[in-house]
N, C-alpha and C positions, 0 to 999 in steps of 0.2 A: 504493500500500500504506500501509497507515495505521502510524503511526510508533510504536511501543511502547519503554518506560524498556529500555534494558540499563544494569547498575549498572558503575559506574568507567569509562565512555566514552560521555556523552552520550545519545543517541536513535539506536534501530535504523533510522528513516528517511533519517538527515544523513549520506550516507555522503561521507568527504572527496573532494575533487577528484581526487584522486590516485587511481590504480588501481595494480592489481598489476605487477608488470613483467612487461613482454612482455605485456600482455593491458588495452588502452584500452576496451575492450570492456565497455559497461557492464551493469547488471540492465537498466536501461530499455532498452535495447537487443535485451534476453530477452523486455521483455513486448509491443513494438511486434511482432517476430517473431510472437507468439504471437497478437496480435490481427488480423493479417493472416492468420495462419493459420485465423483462425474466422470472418474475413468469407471467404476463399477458398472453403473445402472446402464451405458451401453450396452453393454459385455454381455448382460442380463436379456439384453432387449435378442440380441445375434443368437443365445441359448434357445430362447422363445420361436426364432425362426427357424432353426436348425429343426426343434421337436414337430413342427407342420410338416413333412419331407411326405412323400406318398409311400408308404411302406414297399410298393412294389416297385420302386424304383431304385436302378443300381446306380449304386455310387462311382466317379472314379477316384484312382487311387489320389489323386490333387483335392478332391473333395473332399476324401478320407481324412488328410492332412490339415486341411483349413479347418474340421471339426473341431480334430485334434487340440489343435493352435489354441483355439478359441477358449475351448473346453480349463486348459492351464494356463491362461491369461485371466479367467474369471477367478481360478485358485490362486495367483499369485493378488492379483488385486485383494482380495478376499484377507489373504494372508496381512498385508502392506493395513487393511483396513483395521483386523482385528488387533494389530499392535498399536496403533493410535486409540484404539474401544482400550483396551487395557491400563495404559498410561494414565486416562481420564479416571478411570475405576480406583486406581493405585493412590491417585489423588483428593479423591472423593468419598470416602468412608460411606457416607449414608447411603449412596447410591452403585458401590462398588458389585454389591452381589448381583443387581438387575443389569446391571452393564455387562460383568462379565459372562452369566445365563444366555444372554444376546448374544455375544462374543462367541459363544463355545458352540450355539446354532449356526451363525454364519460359516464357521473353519467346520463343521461336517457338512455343513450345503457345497461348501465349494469345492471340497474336497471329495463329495459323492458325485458331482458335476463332469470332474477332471477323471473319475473313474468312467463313471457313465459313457465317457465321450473319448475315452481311449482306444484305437486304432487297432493298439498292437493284442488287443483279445482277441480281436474276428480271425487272427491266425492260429489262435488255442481251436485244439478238438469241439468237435461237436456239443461233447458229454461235459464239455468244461460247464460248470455251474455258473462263473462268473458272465454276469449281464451286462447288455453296451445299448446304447441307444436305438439301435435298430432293432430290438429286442422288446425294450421296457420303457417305452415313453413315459410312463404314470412316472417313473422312479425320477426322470429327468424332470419332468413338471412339478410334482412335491422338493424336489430340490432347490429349483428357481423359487418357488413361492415361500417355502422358509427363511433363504435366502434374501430374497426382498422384503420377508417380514421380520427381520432380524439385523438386516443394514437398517432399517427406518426405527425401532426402537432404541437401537444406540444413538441414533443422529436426534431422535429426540430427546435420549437422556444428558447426551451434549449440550443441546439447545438450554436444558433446564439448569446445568450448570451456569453458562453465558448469564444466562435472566440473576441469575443469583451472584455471580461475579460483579455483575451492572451494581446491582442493587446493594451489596458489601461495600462495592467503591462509593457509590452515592450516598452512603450513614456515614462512611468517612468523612467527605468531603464536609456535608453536614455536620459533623460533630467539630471539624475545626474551622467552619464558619461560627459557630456558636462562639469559640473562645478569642476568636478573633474578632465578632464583636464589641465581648468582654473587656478586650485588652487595655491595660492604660500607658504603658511604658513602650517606647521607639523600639528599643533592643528587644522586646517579649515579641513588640507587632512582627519584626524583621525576622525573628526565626521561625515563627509561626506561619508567617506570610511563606516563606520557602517551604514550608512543609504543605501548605494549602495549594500554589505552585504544581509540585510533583503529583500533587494526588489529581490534580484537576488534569494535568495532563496525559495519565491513567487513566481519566474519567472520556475525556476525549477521543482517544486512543480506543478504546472500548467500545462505548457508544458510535464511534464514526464505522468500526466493521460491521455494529450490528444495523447500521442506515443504510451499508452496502447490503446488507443479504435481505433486506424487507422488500416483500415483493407488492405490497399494497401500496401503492402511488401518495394514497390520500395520508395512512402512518407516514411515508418515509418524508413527505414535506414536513409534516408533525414534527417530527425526529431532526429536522433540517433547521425548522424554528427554532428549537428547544437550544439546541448544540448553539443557533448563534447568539444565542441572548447570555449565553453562559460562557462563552468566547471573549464577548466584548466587556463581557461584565467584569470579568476578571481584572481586567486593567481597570475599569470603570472605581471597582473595588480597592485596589491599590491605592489611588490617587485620592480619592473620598476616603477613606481610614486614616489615611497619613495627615492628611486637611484636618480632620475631626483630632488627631491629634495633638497637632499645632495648634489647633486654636480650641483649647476644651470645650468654651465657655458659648460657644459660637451657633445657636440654634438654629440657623441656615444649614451649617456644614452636619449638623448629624440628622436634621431630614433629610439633606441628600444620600449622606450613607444608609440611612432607611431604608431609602426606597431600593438601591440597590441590593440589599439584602433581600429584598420582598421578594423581586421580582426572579432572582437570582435561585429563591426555593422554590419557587412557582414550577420556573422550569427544569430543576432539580425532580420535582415530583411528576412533572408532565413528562418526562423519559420513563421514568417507571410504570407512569398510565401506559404507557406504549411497547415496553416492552413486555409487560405482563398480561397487557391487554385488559386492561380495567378501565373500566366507564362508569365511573362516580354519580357523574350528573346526568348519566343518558344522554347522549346526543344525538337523539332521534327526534329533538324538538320541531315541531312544522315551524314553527317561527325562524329557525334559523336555516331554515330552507331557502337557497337566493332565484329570483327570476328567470331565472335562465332555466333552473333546476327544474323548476314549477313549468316552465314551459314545456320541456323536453316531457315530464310526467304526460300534463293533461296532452300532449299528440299521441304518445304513447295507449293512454288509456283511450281514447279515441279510435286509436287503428284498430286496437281490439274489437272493437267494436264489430269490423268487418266479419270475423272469424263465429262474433257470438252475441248478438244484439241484446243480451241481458245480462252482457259481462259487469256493465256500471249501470251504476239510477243519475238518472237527469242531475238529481240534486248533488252530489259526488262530481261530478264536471261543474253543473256553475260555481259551488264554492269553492272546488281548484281554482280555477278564473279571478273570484273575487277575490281570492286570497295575493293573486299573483298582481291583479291591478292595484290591491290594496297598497302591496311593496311600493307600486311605481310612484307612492303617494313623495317616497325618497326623495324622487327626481323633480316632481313638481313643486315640492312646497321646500327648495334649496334655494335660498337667496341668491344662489351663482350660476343658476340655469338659465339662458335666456328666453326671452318672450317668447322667440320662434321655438326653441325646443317643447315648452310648457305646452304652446297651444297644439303643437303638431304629438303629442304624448297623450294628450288629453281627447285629441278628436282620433288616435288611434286607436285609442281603450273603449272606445263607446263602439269603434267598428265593429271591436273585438268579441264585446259584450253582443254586439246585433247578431253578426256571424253566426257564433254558439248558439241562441236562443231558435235563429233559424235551421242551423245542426237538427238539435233536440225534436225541431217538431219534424222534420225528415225521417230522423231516427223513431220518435214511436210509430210511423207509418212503417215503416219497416219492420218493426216487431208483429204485427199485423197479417200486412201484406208482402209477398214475397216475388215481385215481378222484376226483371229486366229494365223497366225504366227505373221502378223506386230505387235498386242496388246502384244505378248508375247515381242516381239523385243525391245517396247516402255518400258514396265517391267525392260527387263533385263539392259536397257539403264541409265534408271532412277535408278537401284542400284548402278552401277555402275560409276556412276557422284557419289552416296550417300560415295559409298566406297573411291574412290579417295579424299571427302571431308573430310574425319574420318581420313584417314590416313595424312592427313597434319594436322587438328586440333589436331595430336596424339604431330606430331612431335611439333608444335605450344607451346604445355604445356609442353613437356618434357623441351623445349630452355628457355620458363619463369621461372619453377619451378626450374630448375635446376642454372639459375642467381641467383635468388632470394634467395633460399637458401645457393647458397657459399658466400653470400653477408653477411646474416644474420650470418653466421657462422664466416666470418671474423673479423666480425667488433663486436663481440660478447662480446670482453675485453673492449671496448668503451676507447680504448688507446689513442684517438685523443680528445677526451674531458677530459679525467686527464690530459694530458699535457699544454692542452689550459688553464682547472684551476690553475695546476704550474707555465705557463708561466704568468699568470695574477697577483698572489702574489709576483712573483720573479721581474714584472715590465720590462719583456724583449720584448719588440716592434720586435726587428729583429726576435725573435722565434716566437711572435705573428705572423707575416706574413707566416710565411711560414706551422705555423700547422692551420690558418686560411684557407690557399688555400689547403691543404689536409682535412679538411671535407669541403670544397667548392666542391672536385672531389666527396668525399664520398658521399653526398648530391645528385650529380648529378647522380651519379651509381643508386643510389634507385629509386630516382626519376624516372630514365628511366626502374626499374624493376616492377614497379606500373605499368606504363604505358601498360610495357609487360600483367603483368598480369591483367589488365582490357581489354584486347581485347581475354584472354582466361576462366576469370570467372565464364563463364555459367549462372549467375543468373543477373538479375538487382541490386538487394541489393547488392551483391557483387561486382557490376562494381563500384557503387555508396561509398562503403567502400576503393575501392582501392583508388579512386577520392581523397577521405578524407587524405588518406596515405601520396598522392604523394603531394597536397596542405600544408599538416603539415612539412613534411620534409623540402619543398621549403621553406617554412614560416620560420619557427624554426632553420633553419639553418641559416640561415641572422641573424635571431636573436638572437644565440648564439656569432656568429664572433662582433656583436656591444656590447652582456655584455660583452665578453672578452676584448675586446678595452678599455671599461669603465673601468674594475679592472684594466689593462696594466695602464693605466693613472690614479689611485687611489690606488695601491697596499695594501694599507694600511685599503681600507672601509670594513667594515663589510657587511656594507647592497649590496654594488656592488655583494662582493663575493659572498651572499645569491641569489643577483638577478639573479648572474650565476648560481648557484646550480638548482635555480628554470628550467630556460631552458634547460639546460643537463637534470635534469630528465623526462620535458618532451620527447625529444628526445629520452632516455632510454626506455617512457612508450609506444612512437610511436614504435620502435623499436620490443618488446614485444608484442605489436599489429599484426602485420604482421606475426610474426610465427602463429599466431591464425588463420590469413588470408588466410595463404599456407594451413595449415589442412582443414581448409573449402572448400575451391578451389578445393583442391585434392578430397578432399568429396562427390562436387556435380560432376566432370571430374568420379568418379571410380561405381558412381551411389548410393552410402551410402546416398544421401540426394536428396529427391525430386523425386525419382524411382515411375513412374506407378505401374509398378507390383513388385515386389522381393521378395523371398524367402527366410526365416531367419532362417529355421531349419537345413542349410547346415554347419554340423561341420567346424572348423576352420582345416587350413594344420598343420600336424605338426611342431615344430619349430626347424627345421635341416638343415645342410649348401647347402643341393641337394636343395631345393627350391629354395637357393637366386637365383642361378643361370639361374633359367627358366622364359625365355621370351615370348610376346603373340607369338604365330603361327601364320606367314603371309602365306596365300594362293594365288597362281598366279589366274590371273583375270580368268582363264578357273575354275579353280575347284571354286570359289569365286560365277561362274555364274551360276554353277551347284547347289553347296551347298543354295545360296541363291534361286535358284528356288522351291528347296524342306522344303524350310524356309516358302515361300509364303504361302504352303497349309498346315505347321504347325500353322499361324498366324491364317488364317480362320478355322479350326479345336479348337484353343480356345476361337473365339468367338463364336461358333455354342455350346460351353460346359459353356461358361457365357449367351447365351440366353437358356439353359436347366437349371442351377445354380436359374433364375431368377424367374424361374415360382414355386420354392417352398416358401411356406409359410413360414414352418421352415428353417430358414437362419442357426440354431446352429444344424440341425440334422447332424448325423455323417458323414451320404454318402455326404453332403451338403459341409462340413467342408473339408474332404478329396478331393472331386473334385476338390473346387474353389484351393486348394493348390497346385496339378498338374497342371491345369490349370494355374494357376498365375506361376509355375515355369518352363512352359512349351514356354511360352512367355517371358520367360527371353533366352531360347533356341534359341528362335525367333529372337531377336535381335542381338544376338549373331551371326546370321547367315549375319544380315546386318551388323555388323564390332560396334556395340552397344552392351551399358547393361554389366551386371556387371561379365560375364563371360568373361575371358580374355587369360588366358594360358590352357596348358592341364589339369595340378594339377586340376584348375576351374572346368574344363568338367568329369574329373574322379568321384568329389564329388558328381557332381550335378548330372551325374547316379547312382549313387550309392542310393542318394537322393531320383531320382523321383522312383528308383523300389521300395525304401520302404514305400515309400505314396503310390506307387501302390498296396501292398500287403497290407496295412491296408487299404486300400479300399475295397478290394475285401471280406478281413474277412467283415467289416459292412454290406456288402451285402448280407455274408452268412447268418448273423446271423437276418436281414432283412425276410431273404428267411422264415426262419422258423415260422412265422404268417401268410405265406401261404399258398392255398391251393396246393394238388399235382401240379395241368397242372400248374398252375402260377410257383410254385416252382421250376418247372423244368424246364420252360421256363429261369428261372434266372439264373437256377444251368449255364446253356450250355452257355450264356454269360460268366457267372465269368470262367468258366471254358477255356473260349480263352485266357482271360489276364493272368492267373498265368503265364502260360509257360513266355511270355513276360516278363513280371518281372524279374523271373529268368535268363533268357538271356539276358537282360539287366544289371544284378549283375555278369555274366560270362565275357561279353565284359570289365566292369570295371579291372578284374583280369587278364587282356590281355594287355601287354605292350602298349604304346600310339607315344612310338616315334620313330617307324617307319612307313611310310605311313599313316603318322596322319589324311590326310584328307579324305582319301579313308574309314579310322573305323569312320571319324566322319560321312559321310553320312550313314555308316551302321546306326548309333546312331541314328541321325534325320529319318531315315526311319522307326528302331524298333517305335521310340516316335511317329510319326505318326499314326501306325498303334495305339496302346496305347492310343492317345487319340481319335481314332475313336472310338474305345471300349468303352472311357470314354462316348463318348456326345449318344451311345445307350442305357447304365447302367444306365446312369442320365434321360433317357426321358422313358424306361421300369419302375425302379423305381416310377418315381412320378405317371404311371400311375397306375398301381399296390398298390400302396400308394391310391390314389385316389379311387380305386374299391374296397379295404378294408374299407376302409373309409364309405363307399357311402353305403355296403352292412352291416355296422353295423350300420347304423343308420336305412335301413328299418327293419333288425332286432328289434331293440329298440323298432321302431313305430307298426310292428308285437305286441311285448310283450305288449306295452300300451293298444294298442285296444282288447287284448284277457283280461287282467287284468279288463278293462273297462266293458264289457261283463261279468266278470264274477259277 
């Protein structure tokens, strides 16, 4: 693991000799575990394939051998694993006998594996008693499965070590935070302080492999949070003890160390929530549900709907709704939102409100009545709720991103903390108040832009990072207004002024943080991260001032209902071309490679059509034709070039396929060279109609192909077996 700065205790890599009591049991010790564990379960999987073999089929002797191989590769892993399972046991008393129980199943799994699948039996006699795999598959199967259940109870008994290693380190650290609250003398603080040091960077060291092995997104921000509040604080800590020292009497400087302390076991205890997986407070709150989240639900429980018209009740949707526009109340009643966003949020939400209420009454007709028009009616109801929700989630990010960023751009000279430094050395109380309650506003502006943008985030880790923002800001800024108080009433300290320095740069590095936050945000909102499908070979626009100025194309709800219905049968047209994609063996063959491309960028079309996905303006839509005819036309060449290992009737059968797409292609590449803005919507259902027809052609090419693949295939192997048995004969 590579070594990263923790402040006031060296490098997160150096971790000392010393371990926790009662537990010698190192991280390296976690990660040998764990890399035995990933040569193992392989090895496991190759066993699993070998015992499928068709009984009546002869092996050759190369065959024999690769069994062999495999068979004492799983025994030596096996071997390599059980000696790491023992060390941990050797080290851990209370859990030493369930480990090594585990241990002693593993080494006769692998070791009945490496018999089982030995070679050199099948040249003993008939009457030899000893069994091989060709023989006793059950034997080989019960070995794999003990096997597997005997690596996974040690690696859990390991894990439950780790969680208690955490948790040993973390009463430490705690316990010499306590006494170094306590402290009154320089010399007590300074030894103490290096002992608090070492353990926190143990604590770091620790905690940062177990943020590497967490495989839940939403923990391991969790886990990201915590480590940096305890990171920064460390120094934060330093500089506020030493302050409160200096100046005993000083009731500024030990609210500031206060609060550092507070916060500092907060997240002391929120690693242990995490790593034990304890939920105090339940946070399954609806309240703490963001808009975005609330969104994705009610579409969600909406599509349902298609599958089973009594999956929800009416009243279950609108309170989703009101719950969701309730949030947006955020956005509208923020002194920093402007007119145009307020009003355009507010005649969004009443859309939104219409939309659904018109849903609902579709939807009981459909519990009812079961015809062809109402299923289509239900469809077109349920996009149209979709659409009206896209387009307020649109405006939603434009009013965050756009706060958020004039915010960060403002406050970018950090003028309110030079001045609070100046006022603190110059010892002027009356300027202290008054650039105190301007980052008191500043503070609160951010604060309330976090807020903004965790209800448009899109991801959990991200809601969870804003969280981090708006708590640090809140925090930090208290905490700067009492250093400064401290210097205003010591103008003359060193270590005040330093203790300032320290929180301003935090606040600089929170700061810093957040532009990172917006790019991510933006990121997962434009589809750059976390996309199903997208398409990556679509050249960039060029960089000229005609683009800035082009917005997405809103279509009124008639052409919206239109376009989207002819969206539908592009959607089912790429998965009828990924269940043809599926059935080939060769995943890298060309025709294979070319399909799954159209297809994946064809379902970027698709969303597109539901007011989703990462096509947005026209420029978007010009590329992405342009695009799909040129993966359509190198499509077509592999199949030509396919064709020609056929015979005539097959060859020709292929020729008259490939031969419908060219044309398409090409008038797909003439549409592109056709103006776009005028009557936009009317060329783009041309578009989506050519690409339909295009990928109907596709999901025939791809199920002719394979079969044709398959009949070449098939008629060269009785070929082959022809030539063996004439050669046999002769």
């Amino acid at each position: 693991m590579a070594a990263s700065p923790v402040p006031g205790g060296g490098v997160a890599g150096a971790i000392p000799g010393s371990s926790p009591s009662g537990f010698a049991f190192d991280s390296g010790l976690e990660i040998r575990t764990r890399s035995v564990e990933q040569t193992l379960l392989p090895l496991v999987s190759q066993i699993t394939t070998l015992i499928n073999h068709k009984d009546n089929t002869k092996k050759s002797d190369k065959t024999l051998q690769a069994i062999q191989r495999v068979g004492q590769a799983v025994n030596l892993a096996v071997g390599r694993f059980v000696k790491v399972g023992e060390a941990i046991a050797n080290e851990n008393w209370d859990l030493k006998e369930e480990i090594n129980v585990a241990c002693i199943e593993a080494k006769q799994a692998g070791e009945t594996i490496a018999a089982l699948t030995d070679v050199t039996s099948l040249k003993q006699p008939v009457s030899d008693s000893h069994v091989t795999i060709f023989t006793d598959k059950t034997g080989v199967i019960k070995a794999a499965r003990l096997l597997l259940s005997s690596v996974t109870k040690v690696l859990l008994l390991a894990d439950q070590v780790v969680i208690k290693q955490i948790i040993t380190s973390r009463n430490k650290v705690l316990a010499t935070m306590e006494r170094l609250e306590k402290v009154n003398s320089f010399q007590e603080f300074v030894q103490i302080f290096s002992q608090f040091g070492n353990e926190m960077v143990e604590f770091a060291h620790l905690t940062g492999d177990r943020q590497n092995d967490l495989k839940d997104e939403k923990k391991k921000a969790k886990m990201a949070a915590a480590r940096a509040v305890l990171e920064k604080g460390t120094m934060m800590l330093l500089t506020a003890s030493k302050t409160c020292l200096r100046h005993p009497s000083c009731d500024s400087a030990h609210k500031n160390k206060a609060g550092v302390f507070d916060r500092m076991t907060v997240a002391l205890d929120k690693v242990i929530e995490i790593v034990t997986d304890c939920k105090p407070n339940r946070e399954t709150d609806i309240s703490s549900i963001s808009i975005f989240t609330g969104m994705k639900e009610l579409k969600m429980n909406m599509e349902g709907l298609r599958e089973n018209p009594y999956f929800q009740s009416k009243e279950n949707l609108s309170t989703t709704l009101e719950v969701i526009l309730e949030r947006t109340e955020d956005f509208t009643d923020s002194a920093y939102t402007s007119h145009e966003h307020r009003e355009r949020i507010l005649e969004l939400s009443t859309q939104a409100r219409t939309e659904l209420q018109q849903f609902i009454s579709v939807w009981i007709q459909a519990q009812s009545k079961k015809t062809k028009s109402i299923a289509e009616g239900l469809e077109l109801s349920i996009l149209k709720v979709s659409h009206s929700l896209n387009e307020l989630k649109k405006e939603l990010h434009s009013t965050a991103m756009q706060l958020a960023a004039d915010l960060l751009k403002f406050h970018a000279d950090h003028m309110v903390l030079k001045a609070l430094k100046l006022t603190g050395v110059e010892g002027n109380l009356e300027a202290l108040a008054e650039y105190a309650c301007k980052l008191s506003e500043e503070k609160e502006q951010l604060v309330e832009a976090c807020q903004l943008l965790r209800h448009i985030s899109g991801t959990e880790p991200l809601e969870i990072t804003c969280i981090h923002a708006e708590e640090t800001f809140q925090v930090t800024g208290q905490q700067i207004i009492s250093a400064a108080e401290t210097l205003t009433l010591h103008p003359s300290s060193k270590i005040a002024k330093e203790n300032l320095d320290v929180f301003c740069e935090a606040w600089e590095s929170q700061i810093s943080d957040m532009s990172t936050l917006l790019r991510e945000i933006n990121d997962v909102f434009e589809g750059r991260r976390g996309e199903k499908y997208s398409y990556l070979s679509l050249p960039k626009p060029p960089n000229n001032g005609n683009l800035k100025s082009l917005k997405p194309d809103k279509p009124d709800s008639e052409e919206q209902a239109k376009i989207a219905k002819l969206g539908l049968k592009l959607g089912l047209l790429t998965s009828d071309a990924d269940c043809e994609i599926e059935k080939w063996e060769d995943q890298e063959n060309e025709i294979v490679r070319y399909g799954r491309k159209m297809s994946r960028m064809a379902y970027s079309l698709y969303l597109f059509t539901r007011g989703e996905g990462p096509l947005k303006t026209s420029q978007d839509l010009i590329q992405f034709l342009e695009a799909f005819a040129a993966e359509g036309l190198k499509l077509t060449s592999s199949v030509q070039a396919f064709s020609k290992q056929l015979k005539d009737d097959d060859k020709l059968m292929l020729l008259l396929e490939i031969n419908k797409l060219i044309p398409l292609c090409h008038q797909l590449q003439t549409i592109t060279k056709t103006s776009l803005q005028n009557k936009v919507f009317l060329k783009v259902e041309k578009c989506i109609t050519k690409i339909r027809s295009m990928m109907a052609l596709l999901v025939q090419l791809l199920s002719l192909c394979y079969k044709l693949l398959k009949k070449m295939e098939s008629n060269r192997w009785v070929s082959v077996k022809n030539k063996d048995t004439l050669d046999g004969k002769t």
